[in-house]
C-alpha positions in Angstrom: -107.6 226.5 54.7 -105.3 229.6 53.4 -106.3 232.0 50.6 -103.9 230.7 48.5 -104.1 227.3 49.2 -107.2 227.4 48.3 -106.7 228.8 44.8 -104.0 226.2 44.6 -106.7 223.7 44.9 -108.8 224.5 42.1 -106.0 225.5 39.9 -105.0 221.9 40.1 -108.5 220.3 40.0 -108.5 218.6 43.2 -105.5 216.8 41.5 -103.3 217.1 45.3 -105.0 217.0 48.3 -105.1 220.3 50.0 -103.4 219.0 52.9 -100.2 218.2 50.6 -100.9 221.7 49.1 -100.4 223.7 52.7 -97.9 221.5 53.8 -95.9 222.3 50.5 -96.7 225.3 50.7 -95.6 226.0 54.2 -91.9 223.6 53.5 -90.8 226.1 50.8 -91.5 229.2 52.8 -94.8 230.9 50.8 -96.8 233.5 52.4 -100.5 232.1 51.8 -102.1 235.1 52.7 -102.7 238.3 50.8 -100.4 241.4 52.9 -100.9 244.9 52.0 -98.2 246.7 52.7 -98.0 249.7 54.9 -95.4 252.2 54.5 -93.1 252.9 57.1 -90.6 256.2 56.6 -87.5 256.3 56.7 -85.4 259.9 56.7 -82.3 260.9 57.7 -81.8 263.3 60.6 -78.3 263.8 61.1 -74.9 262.8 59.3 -71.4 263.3 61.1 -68.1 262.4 60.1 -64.3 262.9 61.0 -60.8 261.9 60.2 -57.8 263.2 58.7 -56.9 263.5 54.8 -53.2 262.1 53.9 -52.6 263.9 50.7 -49.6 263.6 48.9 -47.8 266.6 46.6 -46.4 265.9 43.3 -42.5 266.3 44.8 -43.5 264.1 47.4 -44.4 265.8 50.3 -47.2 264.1 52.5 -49.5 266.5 54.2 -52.3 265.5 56.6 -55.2 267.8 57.1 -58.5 266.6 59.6 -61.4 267.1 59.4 -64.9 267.0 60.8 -68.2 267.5 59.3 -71.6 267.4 60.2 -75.7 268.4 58.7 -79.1 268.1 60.6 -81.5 267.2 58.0 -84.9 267.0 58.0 -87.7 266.0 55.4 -87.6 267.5 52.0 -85.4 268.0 49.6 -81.8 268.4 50.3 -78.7 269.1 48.1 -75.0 269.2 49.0 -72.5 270.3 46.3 -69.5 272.0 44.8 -68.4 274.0 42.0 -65.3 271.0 40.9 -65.8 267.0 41.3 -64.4 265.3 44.0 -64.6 267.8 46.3 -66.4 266.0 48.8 -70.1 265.9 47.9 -70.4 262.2 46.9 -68.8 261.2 49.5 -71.3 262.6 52.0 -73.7 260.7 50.1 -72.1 257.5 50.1 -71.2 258.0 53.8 -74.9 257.8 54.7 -75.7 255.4 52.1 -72.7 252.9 54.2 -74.3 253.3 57.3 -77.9 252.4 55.7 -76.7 249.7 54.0 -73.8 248.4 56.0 -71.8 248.2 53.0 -69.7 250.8 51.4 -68.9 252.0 48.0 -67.2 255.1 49.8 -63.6 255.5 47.8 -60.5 253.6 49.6 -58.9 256.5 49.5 -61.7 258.4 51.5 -62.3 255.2 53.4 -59.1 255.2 54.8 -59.1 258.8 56.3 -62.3 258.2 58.3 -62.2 257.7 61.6 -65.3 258.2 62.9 -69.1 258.2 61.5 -72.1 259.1 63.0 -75.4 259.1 61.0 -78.7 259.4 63.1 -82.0 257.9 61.1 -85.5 258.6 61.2 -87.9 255.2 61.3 -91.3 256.1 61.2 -91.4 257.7 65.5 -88.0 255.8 66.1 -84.6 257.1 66.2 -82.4 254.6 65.1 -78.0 255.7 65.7 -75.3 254.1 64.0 -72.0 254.8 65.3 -68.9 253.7 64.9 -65.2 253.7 64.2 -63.1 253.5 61.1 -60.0 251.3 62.2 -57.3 250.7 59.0 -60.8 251.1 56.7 -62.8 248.4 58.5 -66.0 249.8 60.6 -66.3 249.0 64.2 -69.1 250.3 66.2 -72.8 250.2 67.5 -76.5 250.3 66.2 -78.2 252.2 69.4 -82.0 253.0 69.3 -82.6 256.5 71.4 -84.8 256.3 74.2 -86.3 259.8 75.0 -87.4 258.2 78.5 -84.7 257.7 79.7 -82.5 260.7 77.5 -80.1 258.3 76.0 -79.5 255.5 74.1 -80.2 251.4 74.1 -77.8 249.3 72.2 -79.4 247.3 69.5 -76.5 245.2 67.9 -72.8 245.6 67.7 -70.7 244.8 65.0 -66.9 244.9 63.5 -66.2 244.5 60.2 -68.0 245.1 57.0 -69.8 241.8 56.2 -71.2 242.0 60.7 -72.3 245.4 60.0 -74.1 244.6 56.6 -76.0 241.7 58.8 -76.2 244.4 61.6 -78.2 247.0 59.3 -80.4 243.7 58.2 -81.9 243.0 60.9 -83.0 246.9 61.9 -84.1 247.8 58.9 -85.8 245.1 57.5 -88.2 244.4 61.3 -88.3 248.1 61.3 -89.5 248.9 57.5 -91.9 245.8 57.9 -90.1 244.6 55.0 -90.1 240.7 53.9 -86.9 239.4 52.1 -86.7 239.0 48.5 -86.7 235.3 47.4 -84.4 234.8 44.4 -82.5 231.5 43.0 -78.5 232.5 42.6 -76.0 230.0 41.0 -77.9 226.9 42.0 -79.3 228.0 45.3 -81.7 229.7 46.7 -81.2 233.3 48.3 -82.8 235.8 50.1 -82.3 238.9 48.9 -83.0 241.9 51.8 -82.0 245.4 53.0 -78.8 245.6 50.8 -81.3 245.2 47.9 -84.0 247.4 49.3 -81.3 250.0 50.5 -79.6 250.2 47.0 -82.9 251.2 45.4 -83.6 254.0 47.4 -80.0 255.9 45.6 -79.5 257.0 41.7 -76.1 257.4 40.5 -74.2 257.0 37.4 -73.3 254.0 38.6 -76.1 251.2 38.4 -78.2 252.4 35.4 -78.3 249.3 34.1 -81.1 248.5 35.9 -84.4 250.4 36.2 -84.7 249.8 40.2 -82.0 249.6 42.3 -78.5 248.1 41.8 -78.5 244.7 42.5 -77.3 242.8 39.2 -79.9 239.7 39.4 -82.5 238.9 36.7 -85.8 239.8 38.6 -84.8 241.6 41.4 -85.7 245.0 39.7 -89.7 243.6 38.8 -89.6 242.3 42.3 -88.7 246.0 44.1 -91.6 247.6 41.5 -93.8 245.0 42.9 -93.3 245.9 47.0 -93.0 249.5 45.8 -96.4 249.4 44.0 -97.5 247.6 46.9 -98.6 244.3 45.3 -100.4 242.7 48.0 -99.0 238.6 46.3 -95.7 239.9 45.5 -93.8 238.3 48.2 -95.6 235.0 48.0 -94.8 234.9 43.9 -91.2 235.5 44.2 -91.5 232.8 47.1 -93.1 230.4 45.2 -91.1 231.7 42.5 -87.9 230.6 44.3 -89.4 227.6 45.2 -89.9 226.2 41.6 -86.5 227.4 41.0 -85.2 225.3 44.2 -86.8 222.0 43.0 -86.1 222.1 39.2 -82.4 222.2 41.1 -83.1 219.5 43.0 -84.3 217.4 39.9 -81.3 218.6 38.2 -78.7 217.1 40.7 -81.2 213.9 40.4 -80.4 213.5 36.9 -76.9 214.4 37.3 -76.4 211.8 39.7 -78.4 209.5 37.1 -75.6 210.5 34.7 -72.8 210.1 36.7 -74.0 206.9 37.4 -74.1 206.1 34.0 -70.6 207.7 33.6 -69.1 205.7 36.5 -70.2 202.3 34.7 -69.8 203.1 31.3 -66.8 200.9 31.0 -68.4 198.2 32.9 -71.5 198.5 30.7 -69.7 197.9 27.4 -67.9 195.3 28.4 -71.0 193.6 29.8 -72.6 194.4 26.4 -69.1 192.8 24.7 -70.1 190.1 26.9 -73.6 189.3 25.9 -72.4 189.8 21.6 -70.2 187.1 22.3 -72.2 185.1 24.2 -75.0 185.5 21.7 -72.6 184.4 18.9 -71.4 181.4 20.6 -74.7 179.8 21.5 -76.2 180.9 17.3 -72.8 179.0 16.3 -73.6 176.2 18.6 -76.6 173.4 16.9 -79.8 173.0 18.8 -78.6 170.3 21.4 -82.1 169.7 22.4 -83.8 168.8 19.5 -80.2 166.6 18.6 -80.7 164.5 22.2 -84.4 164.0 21.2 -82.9 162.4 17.8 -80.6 160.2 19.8 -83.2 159.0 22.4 -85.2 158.7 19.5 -82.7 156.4 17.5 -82.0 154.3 20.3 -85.4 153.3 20.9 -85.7 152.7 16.9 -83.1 150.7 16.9 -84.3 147.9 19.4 -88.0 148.4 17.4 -86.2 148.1 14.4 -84.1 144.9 15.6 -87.2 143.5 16.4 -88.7 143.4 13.5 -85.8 142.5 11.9 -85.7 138.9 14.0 -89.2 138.9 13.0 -89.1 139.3 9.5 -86.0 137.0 9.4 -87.6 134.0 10.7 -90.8 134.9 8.3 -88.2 135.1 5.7 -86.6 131.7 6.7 -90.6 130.0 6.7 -90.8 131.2 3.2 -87.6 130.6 1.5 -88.5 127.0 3.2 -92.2 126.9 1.7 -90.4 128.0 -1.3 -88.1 124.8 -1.2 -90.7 122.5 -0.3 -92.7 123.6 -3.0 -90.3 123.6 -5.3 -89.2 120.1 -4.6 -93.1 118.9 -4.7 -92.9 120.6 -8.5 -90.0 118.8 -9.5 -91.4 115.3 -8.4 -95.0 115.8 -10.2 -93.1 117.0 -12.8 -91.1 113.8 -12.7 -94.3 112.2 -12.2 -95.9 113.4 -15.2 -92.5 112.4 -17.3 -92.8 108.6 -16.0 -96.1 108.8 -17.2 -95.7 110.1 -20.2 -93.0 107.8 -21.2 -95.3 105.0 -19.6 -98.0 105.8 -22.3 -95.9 105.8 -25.1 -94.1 102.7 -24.3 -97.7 101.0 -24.2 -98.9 102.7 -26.9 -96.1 101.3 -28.9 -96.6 98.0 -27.6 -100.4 97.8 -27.8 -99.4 98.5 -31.3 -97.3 95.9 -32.1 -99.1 92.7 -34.1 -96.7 90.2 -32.1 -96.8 86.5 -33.6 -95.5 84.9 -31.1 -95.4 84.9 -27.2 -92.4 86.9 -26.2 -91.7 85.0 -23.4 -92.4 81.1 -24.9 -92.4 81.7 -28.0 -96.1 80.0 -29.0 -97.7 81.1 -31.5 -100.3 84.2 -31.6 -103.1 83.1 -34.4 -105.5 84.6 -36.4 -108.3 83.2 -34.3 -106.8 85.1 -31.1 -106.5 88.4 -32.5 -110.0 88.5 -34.1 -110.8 86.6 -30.6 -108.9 89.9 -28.8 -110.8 92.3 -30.3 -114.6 90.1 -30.1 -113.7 88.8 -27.0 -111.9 91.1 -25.1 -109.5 89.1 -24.1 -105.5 89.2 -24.8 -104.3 88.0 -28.0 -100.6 87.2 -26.2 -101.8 85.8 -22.8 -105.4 85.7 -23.6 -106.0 87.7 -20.1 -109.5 89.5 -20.1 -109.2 93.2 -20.9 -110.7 96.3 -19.0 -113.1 97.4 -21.3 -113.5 100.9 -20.1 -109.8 101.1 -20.4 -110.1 99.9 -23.6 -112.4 102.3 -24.9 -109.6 104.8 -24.7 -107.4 102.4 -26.7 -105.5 101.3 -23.5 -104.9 98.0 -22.9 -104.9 96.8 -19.8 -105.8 93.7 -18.1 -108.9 93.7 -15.9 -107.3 92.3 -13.5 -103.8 95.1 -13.2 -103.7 97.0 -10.2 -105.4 100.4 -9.4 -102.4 102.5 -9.5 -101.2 100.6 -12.6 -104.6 100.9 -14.4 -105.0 104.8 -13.4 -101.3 105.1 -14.5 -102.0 103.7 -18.0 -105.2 105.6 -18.4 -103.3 109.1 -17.2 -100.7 108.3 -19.9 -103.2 108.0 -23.1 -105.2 111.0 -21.7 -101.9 113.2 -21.6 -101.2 111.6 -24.8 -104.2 112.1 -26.4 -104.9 115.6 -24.2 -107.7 114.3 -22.9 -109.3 114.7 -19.4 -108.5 111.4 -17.1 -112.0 111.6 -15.5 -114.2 113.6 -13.1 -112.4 112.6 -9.9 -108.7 112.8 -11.8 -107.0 116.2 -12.8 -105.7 116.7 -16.7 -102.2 115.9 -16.8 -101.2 119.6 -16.5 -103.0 120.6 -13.4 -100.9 119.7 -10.7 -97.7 121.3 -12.2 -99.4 124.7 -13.0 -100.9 124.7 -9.3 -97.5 124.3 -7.8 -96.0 126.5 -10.5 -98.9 129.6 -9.2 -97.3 128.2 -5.2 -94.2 128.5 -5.9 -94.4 132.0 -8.1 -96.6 132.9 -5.1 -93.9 132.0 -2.2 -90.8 133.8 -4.3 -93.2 136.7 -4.6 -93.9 137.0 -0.7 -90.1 136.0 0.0 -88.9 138.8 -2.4 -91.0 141.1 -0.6 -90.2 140.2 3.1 -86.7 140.0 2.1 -87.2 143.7 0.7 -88.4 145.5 3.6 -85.8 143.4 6.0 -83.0 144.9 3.7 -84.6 148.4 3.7 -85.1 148.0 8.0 -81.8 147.1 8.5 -80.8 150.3 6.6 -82.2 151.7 8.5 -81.4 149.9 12.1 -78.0 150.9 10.8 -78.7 154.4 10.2 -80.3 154.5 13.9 -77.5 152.7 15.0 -75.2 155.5 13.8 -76.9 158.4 15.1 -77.1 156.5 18.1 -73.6 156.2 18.9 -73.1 160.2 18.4 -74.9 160.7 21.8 -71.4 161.0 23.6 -71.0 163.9 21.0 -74.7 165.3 21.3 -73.8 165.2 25.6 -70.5 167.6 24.6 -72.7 170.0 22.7 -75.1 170.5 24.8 -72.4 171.0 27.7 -71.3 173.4 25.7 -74.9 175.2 24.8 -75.3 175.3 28.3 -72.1 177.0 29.3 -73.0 179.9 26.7 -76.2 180.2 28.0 -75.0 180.9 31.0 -72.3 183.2 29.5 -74.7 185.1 27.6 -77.6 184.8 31.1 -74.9 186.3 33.1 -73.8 189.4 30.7 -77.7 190.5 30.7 -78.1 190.3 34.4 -74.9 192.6 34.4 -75.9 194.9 31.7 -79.5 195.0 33.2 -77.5 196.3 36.7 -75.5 198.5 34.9 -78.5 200.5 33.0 -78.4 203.9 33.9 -82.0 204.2 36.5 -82.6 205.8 39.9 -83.0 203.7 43.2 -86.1 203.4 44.7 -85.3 205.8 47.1 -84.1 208.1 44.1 -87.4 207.4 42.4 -90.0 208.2 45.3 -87.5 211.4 46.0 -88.3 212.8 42.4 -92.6 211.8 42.5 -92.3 213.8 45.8 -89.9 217.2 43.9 -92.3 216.5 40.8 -95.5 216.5 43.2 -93.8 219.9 44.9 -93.0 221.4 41.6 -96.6 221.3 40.7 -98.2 222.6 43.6 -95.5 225.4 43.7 -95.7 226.5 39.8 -99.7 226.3 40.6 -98.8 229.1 43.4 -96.6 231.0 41.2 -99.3 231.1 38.6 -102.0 232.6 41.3 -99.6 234.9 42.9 -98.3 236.4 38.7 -102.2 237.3 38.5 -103.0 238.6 41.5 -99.7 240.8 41.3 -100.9 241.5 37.2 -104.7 242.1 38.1 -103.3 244.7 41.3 -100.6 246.3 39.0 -102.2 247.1 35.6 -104.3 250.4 36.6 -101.4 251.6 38.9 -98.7 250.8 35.8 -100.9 252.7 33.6 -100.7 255.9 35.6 -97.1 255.4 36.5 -96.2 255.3 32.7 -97.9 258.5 31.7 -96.0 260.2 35.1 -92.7 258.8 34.0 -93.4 260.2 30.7 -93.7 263.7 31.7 -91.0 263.8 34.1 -88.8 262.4 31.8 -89.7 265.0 29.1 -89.2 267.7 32.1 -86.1 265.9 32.6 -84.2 266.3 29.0 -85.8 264.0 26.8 -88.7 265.8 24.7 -88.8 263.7 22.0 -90.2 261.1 24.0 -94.0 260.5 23.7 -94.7 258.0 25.9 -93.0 255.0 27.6 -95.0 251.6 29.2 -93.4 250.2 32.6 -93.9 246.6 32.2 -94.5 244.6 35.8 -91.0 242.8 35.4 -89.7 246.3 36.0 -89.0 246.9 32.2 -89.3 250.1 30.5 -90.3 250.8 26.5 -89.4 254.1 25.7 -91.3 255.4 22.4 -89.4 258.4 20.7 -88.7 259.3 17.1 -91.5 256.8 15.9 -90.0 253.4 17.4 -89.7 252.1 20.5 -86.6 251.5 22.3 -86.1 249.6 25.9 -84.6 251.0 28.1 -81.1 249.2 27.8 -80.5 250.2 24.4 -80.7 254.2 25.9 -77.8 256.3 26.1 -76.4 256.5 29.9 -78.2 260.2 29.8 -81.3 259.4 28.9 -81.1 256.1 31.3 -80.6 258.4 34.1 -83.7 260.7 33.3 -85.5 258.1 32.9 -84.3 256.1 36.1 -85.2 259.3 38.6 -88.1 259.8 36.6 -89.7 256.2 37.9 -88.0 256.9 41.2 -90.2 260.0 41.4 -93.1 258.8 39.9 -93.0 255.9 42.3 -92.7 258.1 45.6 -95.4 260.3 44.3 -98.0 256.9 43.5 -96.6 255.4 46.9 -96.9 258.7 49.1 -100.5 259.4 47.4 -101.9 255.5 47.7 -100.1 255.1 51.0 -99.7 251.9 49.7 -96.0 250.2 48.6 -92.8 250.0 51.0 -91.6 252.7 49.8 -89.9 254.3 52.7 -89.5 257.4 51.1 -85.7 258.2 51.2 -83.8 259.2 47.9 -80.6 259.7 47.3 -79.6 261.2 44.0 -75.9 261.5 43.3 -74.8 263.9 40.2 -77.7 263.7 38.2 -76.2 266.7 36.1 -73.4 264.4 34.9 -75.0 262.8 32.0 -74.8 265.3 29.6 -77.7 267.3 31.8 -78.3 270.8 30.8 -79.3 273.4 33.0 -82.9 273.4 31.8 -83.2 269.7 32.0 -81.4 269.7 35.4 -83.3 272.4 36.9 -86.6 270.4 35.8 -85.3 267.8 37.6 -84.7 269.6 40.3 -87.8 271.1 40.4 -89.4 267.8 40.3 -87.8 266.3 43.2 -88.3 269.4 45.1 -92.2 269.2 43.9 -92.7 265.4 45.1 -90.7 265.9 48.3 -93.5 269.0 49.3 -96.4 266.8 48.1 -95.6 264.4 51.5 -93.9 265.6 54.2 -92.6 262.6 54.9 -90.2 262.3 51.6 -86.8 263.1 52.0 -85.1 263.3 48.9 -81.3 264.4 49.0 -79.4 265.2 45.6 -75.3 265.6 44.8 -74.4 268.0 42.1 -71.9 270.6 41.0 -74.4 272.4 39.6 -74.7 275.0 42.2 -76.0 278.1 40.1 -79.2 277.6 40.8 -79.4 275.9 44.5 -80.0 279.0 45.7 -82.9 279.2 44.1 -84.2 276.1 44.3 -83.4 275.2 47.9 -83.4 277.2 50.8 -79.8 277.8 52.9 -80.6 275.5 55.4 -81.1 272.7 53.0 -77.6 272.8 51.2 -74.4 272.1 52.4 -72.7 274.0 49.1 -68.3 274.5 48.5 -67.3 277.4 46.9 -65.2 277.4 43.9 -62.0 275.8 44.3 -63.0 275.1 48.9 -63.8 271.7 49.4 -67.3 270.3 52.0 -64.8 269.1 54.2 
């Protein structure tokens, strides 16, 4: 397991196997072992140059004049200059600097008088040539390496035009210096920054003081140079990881752009699906519960044949009373008819058993004396002389002894409901039977009214079944029509549910696989930003205090001290406040920006530490508003670090030639007189 994949590890608690942790590792490109970097020099040894200036008078006359220069250099501190501007010493400058860099910033008017360059570079025991031709401003040439074997040279790459030669220089430089690229995220993508970015921090100029280190205009590329100058052992592997964070939080990004393009692309389809379900929602809440209405009707029609049952029932009870009624009623009538005879029996006897006649109605003999006092003595008939029922009798009925039953109960029955009188244990009064079928009869209307009241109130409601019953046709309709909205409305959800905005499921395991990358790789980052702080902070702290003093040699004695920050940032404290180093005038910027340039070459050439290689080139650093105190202190400095390693090579532009001489012996100046030009 790596160094840093094992940190990564217990960062993360265990939380990602540590074989997802070197395999994520090694997918975005991190170094997982600590590197500290050894310095390999770089110098230049020789610079040549010919061609022929096309200069044009005032009236119009074109002139061409060649030219051909050339300087051995060595290591030191070198200075090339002239009394006016644009007499040539920049342009030596930037002529080296094109074929370090493979790019040029040499003027187009220069540019296109070149013909021919030739600049012969120093890598640590290696002679590296780059030659080539100038052909209508574009380069064409050859990257030889010399072998001294053999007494000549070995072609290393060839190239023709100015994007081949920058890739040319790449790959020599970068192998040679032992240098890794710089991993940086640019306009969505990720980018490996390398010797154009390492070259452009080894020259100062007025141009590029925006930034501390070098002149690359990226956010981070300055803190990543001071961390591979400094020599921070996890430098490369945090910008790596760095990128790599940067690379998937892209890659998540496009996710949930895609995600919202998706929901762009059915946006319309969505809210007509969701116009859709609203209506389809209304229609079924303005549409009655058809269920519960078919259970009514199945309902009713089973009711109603219940119901017509008990109807036929209670209509043929209602028939048996009504009859019962009748017969009773009938049976009342003849007692009470009865009971009338009777009555008008017993008074018609009771008026004739209280007639005195005198003679036999029928014959006309005589009734005596004798045969009344005889009737009521003897018992016997004063008319017919017939024997009398004395127990009859004794309720003052007469009645022969001799009448019938029927006759002599009838006759007794009359004076007992004449007199009120009971007829006899085994006979009823002569108002019993009557009030016995009176209590029937009451009894029977009473149960007929009744059955005749819940027939009436069951065939209401038979009929009200009935009704309901017949709807079902209707209810069949209604719930066609429930059905068809439920549909409706089943349908526009299944729509709108397809039409939510969500990833696929290959969209989905895709992001758990950037989110599981992302975490791993900001757990790197993390490791790497403290290893790089825990190796910077004692070397920041001395660099800061050497800035300071250079930069006071350098013009700017109000300054008191300034703090380099690891992210390459500078806080410059003067006059009681602190200022960064944007917000400084371009003057003081350029102090400041040789003064870290310095004080890094010193800390890498002491340490031996830092890829560093050693080269710097410093063009016009009198411009900004230098004086000659300031600028011979600066001078002075660079001469000063370039003799405290003999490997430095540090090689300044200026018109400021009054005191080369001296500064800097002959042999290390290439110097135009007043009004001459270098070349």
């Amino acid at each position: 397991m790596s160094e840093l994949g094992r940190a990564v590890v217990e960062k993360l608690k265990d939380s990602v196997p540590t074989e997802d942790v070197e395999t994520i590792l090694g997918e975005a490109g991190v170094s997982t072992s600590a590197t500290v970097p050894t310095p390999v020099r770089l110098r230049v040894l020789e610079v040549a140059f010919s061609g022929e200036k096309r200069l044009e008078a005032p009236d119009g006359t074109v002139t061409q004049e060649p030219f051909d220069f050339s300087w051995t250099l060595g290591p030191g501190l070198y200075v090339v200059g002239s009394h006016d501007n644009l007499h040539g010493k920049s342009s030596v400058l930037e002529i080296i600097r094109w074929a370090l860099r493979g790019r040029s910033r040499v003027q187009a008017d220069v540019q296109s008088w070149l013909r021919h360059v030739l600049v012969v570079f120093q890598v640590n025991d290696e002679h590296v040539i780059v030659d080539f031709d100038v052909v209508e401003s574009e380069p064409r040439g050859s990257v030889y390496q010399e072998d001294a074997a053999r007494a000549g040279r070995v072609e290393l790459a060839r190239f023709g035009g100015e994007n081949a030669f920058e890739r040319v220089m790449d790959s020599v430089m970068m192998d040679r210096l032992h240098l890794q690229p710089i991993a940086s995220w640019v306009e969505d993508q990720a980018v490996e920054h390398a010797w154009p970015a390492y070259a452009g921090a080894l020259s100062i100029s007025s141009r590029g003081l925006e930034q501390l280190l070098g002149d690359v205009h990226f956010g981070g590329m300055a803190s990543r140079l001071l961390q591979m100058f400094v020599g921070a052992a996890w430098a490369a592997s945090r910008a790596q990881a760095a990128t790599g964070v940067k690379s998937v939080d892209a890659a998540l990004d496009r996710l949930k752009q895609q995600t919202a393009q998706q929901e762009e692309s059915t946006r319309g389809r969505r809210t007509a699906a969701e116009a859709a379900k609203s209506t389809a929602e209304g229609t079924l809440a303005d549409l009655p519960d058809g269920g519960a209405r078919l259970a009514e009707v199945d309902a009713a029609v089973e009711r109603v044949a219940k119901l017509g049952s008990r109807v036929a029932a209670l209509r043929v009870q209602l028939d048996g009373l009504r009859e019962a009624e009748r017969g009773v009623r009938r049976e009342l009538r003849e007692e009470e008819a009865r009971k009338h005879s009777l009555l008008e029996d017993a008074l018609g006897r009771r008026f004739f058993s209280a007639l005195r006649p005198s003679a036999c109605p029928r014959c006309a003999a005589p009734v005596t004396d004798e045969r009344r006092a005889h009737e009521s003595e003897g018992h016997e008939c004063s008319v017919c002389t017939t024997e009398l029922d004395l127990e009859a009798l004794k309720h003052d009925v007469l009645v022969a002894a001799s009448a019938p039953a029927p006759e002599r109960a009838a006759a007794l029955a009359g004076a007992a409901m004449l007199n009120g009188e009971a007829a006899g244990a085994e006979e009823e009064t002569p108002t019993e039977g009557d009030e016995a079928l009176r209590q029937v009869l009451a009894d029977a209307t009473q149960r007929a009214q009744g059955v005749e009241t819940e027939l009436r109130e069951l065939e209401l409601e038979r009929a009200e079944a009935a009704n309901l019953a017949r709807v079902g046709g209707e209810v069949a309709g209604l719930l066609e029509r429930r059905r068809a909205a439920e549909l409706a409305l089943a349908r526009a959800q299944g729509a709108l549910e397809a039409l939510q905005p969500s990833m696929s499921p290959e969209q989905e395991a895709e992001r758990a696989a950037l989110e599981l990358r992302r975490k791993v790789l900001r757990a790197a980052e993390g490791v790497t930003a403290e290893q790089v702080k825990d190796a910077q902070r004692d070397v920041l702290a001395s660099l800061s205090q050497n800035i300071a003093h250079l930069a006071r040699d350098f013009g700017i004695p109000q300054l008191t001290s300034v703090e380099l920050g690891g992210g390459a940032t500078l806080k410059v404290h003067k006059g009681g406040v602190y200022t960064p180093y944007g917000k400084c005038t371009p003057g003081e910027q350029l102090r400041l920006k040789v003064a870290t340039a310095v004080a890094l070459l010193r800390a890498g050439f002491a340490s031996q530490t830092g890829r560093h290689p050693g080269l710097l080139t410093v063009d016009s650093p009198g411009s900004e508003e230098a004086t000659k105190v300031s600028l011979d202190a600066m001078l002075r400095a660079l001469q000063q670090a370039a003799a405290e390693a003999p490997d430095m090579q540090v090689i300044v532009a200026t018109t400021r030639t009054e005191m080369l001489e001296e500064l800097v012996p002959a042999e290390r100046r290439r110097v135009a007189g007043p009004d001459e030009y270098l070349w």
